[in-house]
N, C-alpha and C positions, 0 to 999 in steps of 0.2 A: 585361485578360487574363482567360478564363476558365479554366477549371480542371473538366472531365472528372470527372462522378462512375459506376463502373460499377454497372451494374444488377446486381442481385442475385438470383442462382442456385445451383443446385447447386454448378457449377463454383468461382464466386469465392465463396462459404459455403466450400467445403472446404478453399479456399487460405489464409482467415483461422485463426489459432494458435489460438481459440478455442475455435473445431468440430473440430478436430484433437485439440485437447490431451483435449477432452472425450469423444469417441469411442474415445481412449486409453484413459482414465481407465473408461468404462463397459466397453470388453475386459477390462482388467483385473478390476476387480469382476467382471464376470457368469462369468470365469472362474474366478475364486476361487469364486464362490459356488455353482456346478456341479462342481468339485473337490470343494467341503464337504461340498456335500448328497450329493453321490455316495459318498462316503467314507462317510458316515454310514448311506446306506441296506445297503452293502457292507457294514458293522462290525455293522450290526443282522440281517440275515440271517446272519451267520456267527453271531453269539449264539444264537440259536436256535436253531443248527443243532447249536455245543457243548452248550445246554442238553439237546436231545432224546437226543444219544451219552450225557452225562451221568449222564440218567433210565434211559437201557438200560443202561448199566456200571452202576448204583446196584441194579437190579433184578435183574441174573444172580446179583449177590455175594449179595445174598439167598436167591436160590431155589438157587443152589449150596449153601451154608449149610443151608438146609430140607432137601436132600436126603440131606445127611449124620446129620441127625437124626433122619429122619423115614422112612416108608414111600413107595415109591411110589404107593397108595395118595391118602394127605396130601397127597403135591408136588404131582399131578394135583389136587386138589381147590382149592388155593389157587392154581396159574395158571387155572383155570377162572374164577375169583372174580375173577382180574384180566382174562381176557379178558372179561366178563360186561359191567364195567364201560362206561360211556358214555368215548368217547374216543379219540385218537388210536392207543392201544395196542395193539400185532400179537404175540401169541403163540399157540408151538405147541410140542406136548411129544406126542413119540412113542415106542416102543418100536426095538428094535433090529433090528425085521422092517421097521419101514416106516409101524406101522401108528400112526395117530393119536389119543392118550390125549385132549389135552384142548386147546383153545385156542379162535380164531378166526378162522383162515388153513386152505388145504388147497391142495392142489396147488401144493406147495412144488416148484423145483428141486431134484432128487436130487445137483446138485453140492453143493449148499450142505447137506445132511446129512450126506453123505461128507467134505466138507473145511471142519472148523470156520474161522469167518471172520468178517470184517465185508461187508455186501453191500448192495448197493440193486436192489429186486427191484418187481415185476409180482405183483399177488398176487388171491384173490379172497376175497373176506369174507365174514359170516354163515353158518357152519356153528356147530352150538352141540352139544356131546358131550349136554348133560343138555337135552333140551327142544327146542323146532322153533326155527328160523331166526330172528334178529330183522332181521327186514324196513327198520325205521329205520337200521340201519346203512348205510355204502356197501359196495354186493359187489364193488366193484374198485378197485382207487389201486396206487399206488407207495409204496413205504418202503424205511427204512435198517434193517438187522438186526442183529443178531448171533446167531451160530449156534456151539454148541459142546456138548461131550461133557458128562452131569451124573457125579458121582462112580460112581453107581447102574448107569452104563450108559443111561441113556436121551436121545433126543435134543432138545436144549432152542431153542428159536428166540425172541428176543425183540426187537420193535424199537417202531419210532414211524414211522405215517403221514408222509407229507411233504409231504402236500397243502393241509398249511392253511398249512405252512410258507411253503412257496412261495406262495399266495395274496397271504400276507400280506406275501411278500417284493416282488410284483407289484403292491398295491398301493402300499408303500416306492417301487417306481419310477416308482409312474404321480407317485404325489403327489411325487416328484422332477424327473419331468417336468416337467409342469404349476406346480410352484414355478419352474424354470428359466425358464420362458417368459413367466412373471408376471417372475421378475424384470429380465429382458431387455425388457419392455416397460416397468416402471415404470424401470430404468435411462434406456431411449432418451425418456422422458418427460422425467425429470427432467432428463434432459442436455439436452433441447432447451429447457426453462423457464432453464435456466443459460446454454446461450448465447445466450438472446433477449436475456435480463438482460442479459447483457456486452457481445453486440455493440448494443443498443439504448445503455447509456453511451457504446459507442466510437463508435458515430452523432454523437451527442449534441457528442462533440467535435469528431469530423472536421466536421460539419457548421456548428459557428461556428467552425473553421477556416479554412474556407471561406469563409467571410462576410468575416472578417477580412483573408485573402490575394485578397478582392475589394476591400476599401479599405474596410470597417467599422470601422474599431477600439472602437464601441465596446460591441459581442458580445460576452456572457462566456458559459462555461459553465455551465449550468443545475445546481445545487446541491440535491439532495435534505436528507429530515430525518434519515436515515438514519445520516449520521456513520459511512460507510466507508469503505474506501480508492480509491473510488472519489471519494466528497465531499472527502476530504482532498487528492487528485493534482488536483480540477476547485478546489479555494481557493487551492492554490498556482500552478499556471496563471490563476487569475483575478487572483492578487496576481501575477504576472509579465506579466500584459496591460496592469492598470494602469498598472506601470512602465513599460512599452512604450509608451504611448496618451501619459503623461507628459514623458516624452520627445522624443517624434514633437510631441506637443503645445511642450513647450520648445523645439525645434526648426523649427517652424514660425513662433514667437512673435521667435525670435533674426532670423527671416530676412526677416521682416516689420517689424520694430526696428529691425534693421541700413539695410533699405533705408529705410526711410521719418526714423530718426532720424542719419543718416551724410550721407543727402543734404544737408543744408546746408551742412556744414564741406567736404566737396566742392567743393560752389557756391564755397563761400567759396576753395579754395583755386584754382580754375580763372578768377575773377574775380580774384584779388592777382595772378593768372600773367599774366593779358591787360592788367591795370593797367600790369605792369612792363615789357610789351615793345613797348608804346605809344613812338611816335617823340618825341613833347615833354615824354616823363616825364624827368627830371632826375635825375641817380645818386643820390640820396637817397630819393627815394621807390621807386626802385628795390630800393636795400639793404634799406630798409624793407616792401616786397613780399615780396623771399627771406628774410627774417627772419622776417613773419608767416606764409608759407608753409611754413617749418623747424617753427616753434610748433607750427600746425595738423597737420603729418603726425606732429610728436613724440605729440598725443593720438590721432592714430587710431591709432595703432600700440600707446597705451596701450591703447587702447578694444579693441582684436586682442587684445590679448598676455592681457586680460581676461576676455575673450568666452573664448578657450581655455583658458584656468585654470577657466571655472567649466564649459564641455564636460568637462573633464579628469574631475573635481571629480563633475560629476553623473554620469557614467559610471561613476564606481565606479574609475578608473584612475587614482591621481595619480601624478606624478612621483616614481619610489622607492617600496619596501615599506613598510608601516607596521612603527612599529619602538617601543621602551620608548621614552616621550620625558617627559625633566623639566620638564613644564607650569609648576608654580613659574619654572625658568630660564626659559623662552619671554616667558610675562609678564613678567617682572624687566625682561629685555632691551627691551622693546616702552615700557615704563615709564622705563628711561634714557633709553631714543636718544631718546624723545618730549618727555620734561620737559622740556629747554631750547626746545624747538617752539612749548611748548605757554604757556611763560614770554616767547619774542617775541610771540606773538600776547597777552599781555594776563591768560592764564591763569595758575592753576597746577594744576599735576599730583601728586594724592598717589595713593598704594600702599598698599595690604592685603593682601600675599601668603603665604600660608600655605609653607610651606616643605614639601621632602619628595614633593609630588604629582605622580607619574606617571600616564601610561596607553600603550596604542599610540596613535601618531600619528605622520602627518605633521611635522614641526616646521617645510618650510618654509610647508608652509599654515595651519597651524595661526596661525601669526605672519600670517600677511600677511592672516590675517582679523580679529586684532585692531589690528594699523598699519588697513585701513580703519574700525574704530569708532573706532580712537583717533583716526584723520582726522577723520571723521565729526562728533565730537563735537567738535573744535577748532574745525573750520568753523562751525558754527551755535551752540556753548557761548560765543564771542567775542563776542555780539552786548552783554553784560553785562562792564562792567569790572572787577568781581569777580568772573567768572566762576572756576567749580571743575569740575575733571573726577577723576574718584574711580576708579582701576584696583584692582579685587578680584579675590583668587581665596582657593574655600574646599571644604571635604568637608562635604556637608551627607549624613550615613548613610556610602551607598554611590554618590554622585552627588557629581561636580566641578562647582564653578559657577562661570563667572568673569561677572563684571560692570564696566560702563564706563556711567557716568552723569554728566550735565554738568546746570547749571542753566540749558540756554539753553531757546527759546522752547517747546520740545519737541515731539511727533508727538499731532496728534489721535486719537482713538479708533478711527476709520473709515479711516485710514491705516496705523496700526502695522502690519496685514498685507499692504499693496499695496506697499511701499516697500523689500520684497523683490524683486519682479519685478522683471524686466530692463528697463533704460532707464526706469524710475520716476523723475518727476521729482515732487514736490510745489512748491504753487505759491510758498511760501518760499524755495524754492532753483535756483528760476530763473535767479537773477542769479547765482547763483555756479558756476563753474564744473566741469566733471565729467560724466561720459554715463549715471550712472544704473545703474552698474553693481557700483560697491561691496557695498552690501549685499545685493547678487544672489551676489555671490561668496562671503560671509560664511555667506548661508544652504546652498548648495553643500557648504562647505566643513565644516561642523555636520554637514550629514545623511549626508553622507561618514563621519567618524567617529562616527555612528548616536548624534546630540546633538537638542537644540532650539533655536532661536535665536528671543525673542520683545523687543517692544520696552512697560513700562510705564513708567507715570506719575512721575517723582520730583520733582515739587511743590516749586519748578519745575523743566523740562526732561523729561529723558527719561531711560531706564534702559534698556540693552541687558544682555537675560539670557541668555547660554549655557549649559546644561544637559547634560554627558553623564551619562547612567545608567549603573548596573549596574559601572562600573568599580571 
């Protein structure tokens, strides 16, 4: 089966969460950031605009002030002094005909003598009471004024230019502009280095996805050094392909097993069946047909009921929840029912059980993985007439260990880890009977409750170590 990858467009770009969320995310910003600068350029032209009212209300109270103390004469002479000056500033001081005492403005609006005010006017500049024209000035702009009666009777005009004002407020906007569009390009930048980034990872997956829902299994995700949450989602995806590839793999190995180590006792049971129904077989060897035929299917069924215990087992699914289980009793129990077993066959059976020790567990797996070491060890610990098999269990820290060690011929070095695998037979246990599936079940049944099961040396014989941590 193939599996359809679509080309890549505008279209299916914008359908992925990625280039969505990201386009989002840059509206958002670029709007915020055209609100800010906007608001700021807005907040900074109105300042200015309070400060120049400000400087004009600061300067009437004054020259009102002067006039009270002063001649007209004096007044006239010191707004002169201020229109003289270099600068934004617009004054005019006239009599009560019309006529213009002193300042830098002329051809005032006659509304605005008549009806004191605030005003923004049209005006023209350089006219100078004492001396000719100053040329450097500008002879026309716009201003803000204010216009009102002096105590004296004469009429007072004062304001401020608004032209650099504004200038200055025009370039607030260009450079608001121009930031805006800088940051709407550095946004749509950035957002597309972000979602190369993202979707080049989600490439990355879909693509030994792919591989794998081709029949690779064994593609993993490609792991940067980066240590993000992208490396952290593609380690545990690769720690769940493992299990998957393991699996698939024990599952191929069972079905392979099955056929190739099942075939005999078949044989065997298809040849007793044609033995017995033979015309000059004699009711005895008959009985003796259906008897060995009952044997044979009583072990496939053991070899079944096996084969499903350790499926169970490796799937993470046993039979019932795990639950508080008194390890102590499991062992005790496995330690009684076996002594007299373990006393016909020649042996004997002592115990080291520390008392008190739980964990979660299984208890009926838990037990039926030590009934087969306890097997285990009876089988092959018998070979010796004084043989001993030695059931422990202990808290070594924070770690449960239990242990079952016999003085038989024991497990070579280059075996202790094959004789886990299913249908393992080593060539000492040939002749005795069993399909190899005990300690296949034992290890299952360990890494189920997240333990280790290894087999060393105990000089002589052998030593099976079960290890759970951390409980």
């Amino acid at each position: 089966m193939t599996y359809a990858h679509p080309k890549p467009g505008i279209g299916s770009l914008w359908r992925t969460t990625t280039v969505r969320l990201t386009v989002l995310f840059i509206a958002i910003f670029v709007g915020f950031a055209i609100v800010l600068l906007g608001y700021l350029a807005f907040q900074t032209s109105i300042q200015i605009q309070r400060q120049q009212v400000t400087a004009i209300e600061r300067e009437v109270a004054q020259i009102e002030l002067l006039s009270r103390q002063a001649n007209i004469r004096a007044v006239a002479f010191a707004i002169q002094r201020l229109a003289d000056r270099p600068g934004p500033g617009i004054y005019y001081l006239g009599d009560q005909a019309g006529t213009m005492l002193a300042g830098n403005v002329s051809d005032l609006p006659a509304a605005l003598l008549v009806e004191p005010g605030r005003y923004e006017l049209t005006y023209e500049r350089g006219l100078e009471i004492y001396g000719e024209p100053d040329e450097s000035l500008p002879t026309s702009g716009t201003a803000i004024v204010d216009s009102l009666t002096l105590p004296n009777g004469l009429q007072l005009v004062v304001g401020r230019d608004v032209g650099e004002r504004r200038s200055f407020t025009g370039i607030i906007f260009t450079t608001f502009l121009w930031g805006a569009v800088a940051i709407v390009l550095l946004s749509i930048l950035a957002g597309g280095i972000t979602a190369r980034y993202v979707l080049r990872r989600i490439d990355a997956i879909t693509g030994t996805s792919r591989k794998i829902m081709s029949g690779d299994l064994s593609e993993r995700i490609p792991v940067t050094h980066r240590n993000d949450e992208f490396d952290s989602m593609a380690t545990h995806l690769n720690a769940m392909l493992d299990r998957i590839e393991q699996l698939m793999t024990g599952l191929k190995e069972v079905t392979d097993n099955v056929a190739h180590d099942l075939k005999t006792p078949l044989t065997r049971l298809r040849n007793k069946a044609e033995a017995a129904l033979r015309e000059n077989a004699d009711p005895e060897a008959q009985r003796l047909a259906l008897e060995t035929t009952i044997a044979e299917s009583d072990q496939l069924i053991r070899t079944f009921n096996a084969l499903l215990l350790i499926a169970r087992a490796e799937a993470g699914t046993p039979s019932g929840a795990l639950t508080e289980t008194d390890i102590s009793a499991v062992v005790a129990d496995v330690a009684d029912l076996y002594g007299p077993v373990a006393e016909d066959a020649g042996l004997t059976l002592t115990a080291d059980i520390a008392p008190g020790i739980a964990m979660q567990a299984s208890r009926e797996l838990i037990g039926q993985a030590l009934v087969n070491l306890v097997e285990n060890a009876i089988k092959y610990g018998g070979k010796d007439e004084a043989g001993t098999i030695t059931l422990s269990l202990r808290r070594e820290a924070q770690d449960i260990v239990i242990e079952i060690a016999d003085n038989g011929p024991g497990i070579l070095q280059t075996d202790r880890q094959r004789v886990f695998e299913r249908f393992a037979r080593l060539e000492s246990s040939r002749t005795e009977p069993g399909a190899g599936l005990g300690l296949s079940l034992v290890s299952a049944v360990v890494r189920l409750h997240g333990g280790t099961v290894h087999f060393e040396d105990n000089g002589p014989g052998a030593r099976a170590v079960i290890r759970f941590s951390g409980r």
